[in-house]
N, C-alpha and C positions, 0 to 999 in steps of 0.2 A: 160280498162287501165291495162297495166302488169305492177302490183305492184313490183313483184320480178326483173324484168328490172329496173327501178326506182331505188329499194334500191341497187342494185348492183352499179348501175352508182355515185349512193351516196355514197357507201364503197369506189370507183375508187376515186373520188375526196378528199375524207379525207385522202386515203392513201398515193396519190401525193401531198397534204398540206404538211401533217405531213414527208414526207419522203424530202421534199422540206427545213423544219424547221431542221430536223436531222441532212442532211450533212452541214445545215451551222451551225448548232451548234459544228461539227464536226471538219469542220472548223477553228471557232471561238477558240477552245480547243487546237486546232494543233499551233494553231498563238500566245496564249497565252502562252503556255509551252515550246516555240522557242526560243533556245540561242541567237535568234537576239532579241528576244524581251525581254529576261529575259537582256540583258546587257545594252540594250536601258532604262529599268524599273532602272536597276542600274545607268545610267548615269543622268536620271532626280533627283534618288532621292541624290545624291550627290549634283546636281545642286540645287534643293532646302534647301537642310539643309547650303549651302553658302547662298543665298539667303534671308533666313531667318536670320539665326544668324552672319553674319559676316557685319560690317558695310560697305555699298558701299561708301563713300568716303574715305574710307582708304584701303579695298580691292577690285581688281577689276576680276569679272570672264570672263574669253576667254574659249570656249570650241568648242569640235572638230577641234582641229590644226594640218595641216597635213604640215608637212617640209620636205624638200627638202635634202638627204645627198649624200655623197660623192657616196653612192653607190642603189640609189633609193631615199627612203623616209620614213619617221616616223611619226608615227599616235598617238598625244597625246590629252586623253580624256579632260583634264582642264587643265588650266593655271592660278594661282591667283597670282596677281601681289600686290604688296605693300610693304612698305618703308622697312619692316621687313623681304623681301627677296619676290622670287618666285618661289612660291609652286609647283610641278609638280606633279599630282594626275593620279594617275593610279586605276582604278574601277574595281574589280572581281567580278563577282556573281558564287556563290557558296554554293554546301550544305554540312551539314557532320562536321564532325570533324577535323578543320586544326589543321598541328603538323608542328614547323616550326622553325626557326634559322638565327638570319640576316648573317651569312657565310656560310649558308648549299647552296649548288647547285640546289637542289631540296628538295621541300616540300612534306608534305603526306596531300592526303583528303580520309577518312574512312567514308562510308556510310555504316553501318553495318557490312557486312562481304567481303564489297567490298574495295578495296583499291588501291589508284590509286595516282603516283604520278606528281607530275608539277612543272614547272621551278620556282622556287625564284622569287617573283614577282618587289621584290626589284632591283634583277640582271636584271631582265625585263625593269624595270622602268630606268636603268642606260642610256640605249641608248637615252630615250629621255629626260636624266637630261644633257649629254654630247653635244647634237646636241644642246639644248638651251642656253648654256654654249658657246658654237662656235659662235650662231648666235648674242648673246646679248654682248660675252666678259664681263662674269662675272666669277667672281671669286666661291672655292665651300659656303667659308660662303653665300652666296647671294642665292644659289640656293638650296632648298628643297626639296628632295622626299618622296611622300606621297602615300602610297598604303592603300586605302579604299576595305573593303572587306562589300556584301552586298548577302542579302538570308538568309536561313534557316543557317546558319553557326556557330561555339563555334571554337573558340581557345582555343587548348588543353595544347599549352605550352605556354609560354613566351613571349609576341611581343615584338619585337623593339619600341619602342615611336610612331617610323611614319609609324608605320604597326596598322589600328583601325577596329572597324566594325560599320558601317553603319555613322551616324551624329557626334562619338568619333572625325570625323578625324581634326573636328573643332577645338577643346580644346587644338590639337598641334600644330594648325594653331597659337592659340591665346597663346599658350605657347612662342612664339617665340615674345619677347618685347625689342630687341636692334635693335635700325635703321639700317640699312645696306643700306639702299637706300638713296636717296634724292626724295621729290616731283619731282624734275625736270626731274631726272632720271627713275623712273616710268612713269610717260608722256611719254618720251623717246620710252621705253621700251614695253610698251603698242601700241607704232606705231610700233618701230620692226618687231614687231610678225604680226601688219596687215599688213606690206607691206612682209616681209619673207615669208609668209602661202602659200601654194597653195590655190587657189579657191577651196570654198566647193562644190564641183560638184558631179554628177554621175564619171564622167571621169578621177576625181582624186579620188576618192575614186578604182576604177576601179582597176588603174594604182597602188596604194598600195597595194590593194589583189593580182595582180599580181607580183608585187616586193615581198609580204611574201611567195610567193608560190615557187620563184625560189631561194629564200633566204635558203628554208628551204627542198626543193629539191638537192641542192649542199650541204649541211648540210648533208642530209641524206647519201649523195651516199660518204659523206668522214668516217661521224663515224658509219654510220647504222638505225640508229634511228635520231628520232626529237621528236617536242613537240607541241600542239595542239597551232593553233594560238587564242581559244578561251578560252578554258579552263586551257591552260599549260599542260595539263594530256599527256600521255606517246601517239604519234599515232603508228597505226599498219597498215602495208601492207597489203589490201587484193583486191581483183579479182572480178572486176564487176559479177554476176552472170545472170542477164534479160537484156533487151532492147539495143538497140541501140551499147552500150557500152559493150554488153559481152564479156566479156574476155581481157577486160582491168584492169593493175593495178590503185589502186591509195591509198592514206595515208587515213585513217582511224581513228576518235579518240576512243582510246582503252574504254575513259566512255561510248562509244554508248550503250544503246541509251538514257542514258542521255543529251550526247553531241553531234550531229549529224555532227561535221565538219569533212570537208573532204579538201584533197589538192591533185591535178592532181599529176601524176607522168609526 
């Protein structure tokens, strides 16, 4: 019996286990630290702190609503509906120190000696308080914008009321105590939006990525720059370097590689 054959073949198989366990741990780390996943993490935990603390017969959540506009379509994360208006909730996740102003243009996020800035999430939010504003024919008392901020994050200045972080964004929900609706009018308004929405598809979702890409591609080729469609931070032009694609441009987000998005040129 050749012992040292044996343990060799024994060393082969523990090292393809273990190297087997590795990349998918590697994996698993890649998928968890993923701005798709980190904004997904932030959209459940919004959906749950409504879920919890807001009563469902008096509010009702709609999420992932993607609408239809004059010039593509817009992608809004929640929709709370109830007598007391409805809510239009916009979800960042984000780490660092925001510094902000509800008139400024852009905000700052500081992650130590890094800093980086990003579009007004409010100004962000306006497009899809306007298109629901079109589609339902309400007025602005009636409609709410609420940008929830979720992650490792501190506000360093100031927020506006319906700027909160993480489950806060409830207490302005529930601040708002004059009817502006009617029951019958919420019913209403609750069917609106399902017959309004596009289907939640692959193919509309698709069809939006591609709308923010040429939205913010004419954007770029008028003023020079744009703005990351995930994080808002500043993108940068840079030039494919390996495969397939060498020596193509395309949009860069300046947080890389905290933010990994990217937009064709």
């Amino acid at each position: 019996m050749d012992v040292t054959a044996i343990l060799f073949e024994h060393a082969k198989d523990l090292l393809l286990t273990y190297g087997v366990y590795a990349v998918a741990l590697a994996v698993l780390a890649a998928f968890f630290t993923s701005a798709w996943f980190k904004g997904k993490l932030g959209e459940f935990l919004v959906n749950m702190a409504a879920y919890f603390r807001l009563d469902h017969d008096t509010y009702h959540l709609i999420k992932d609503v993607t609408l239809p506009t004059d010039t593509g379509t817009t992608q809004i994360d929640h929709i709370i509906v109830s007598v007391y208006g409805v809510f239009v909730v916009e979800t960042k996740y984000m780490k660092g120190w925001i510094f902000g102003a509800e008139k400024q243009k852009t905000w700052t996020q500081k992650i130590y000696r890094h800093t980086t800035k990003f579009q007004n999430p409010l100004h962000q939010n306006y497009k899809h308080v306007k298109t629901l504003q079109s589609l339902l024919d309400l007025t602005d008392e009636q409609v709410h914008s609420v940008v929830v901020f979720i992650g490792d994050s501190v506000f360093k200045t100031a927020m506006p009321a319906n700027v909160a972080y993480g489950g806060a964004y409830i207490s302005y929900i529930k601040s708002k105590t004059k009817p502006v609706l009617t029951n019958e009018q919420v019913s209403q308004i609750k069917q609106q939006i399902d017959q309004g929405r596009l289907e939640r598809s692959f193919k509309t979702k698709r069809d939006h990525i591609r709308h923010v890409r040429e939205t913010l591609n004419t954007k770029a080729s008028v003023t020079g720059n744009i703005t990351c469609p995930k994080c808002g931070g500043a993108m940068v032009l840079r030039e494919s370097k390996r495969g397939a694609t060498i020596g193509q441009q395309f949009w860069g987000c300046g947080a890389y590689p905290k933010c990994r998005a990217i937009v064709q040129v």
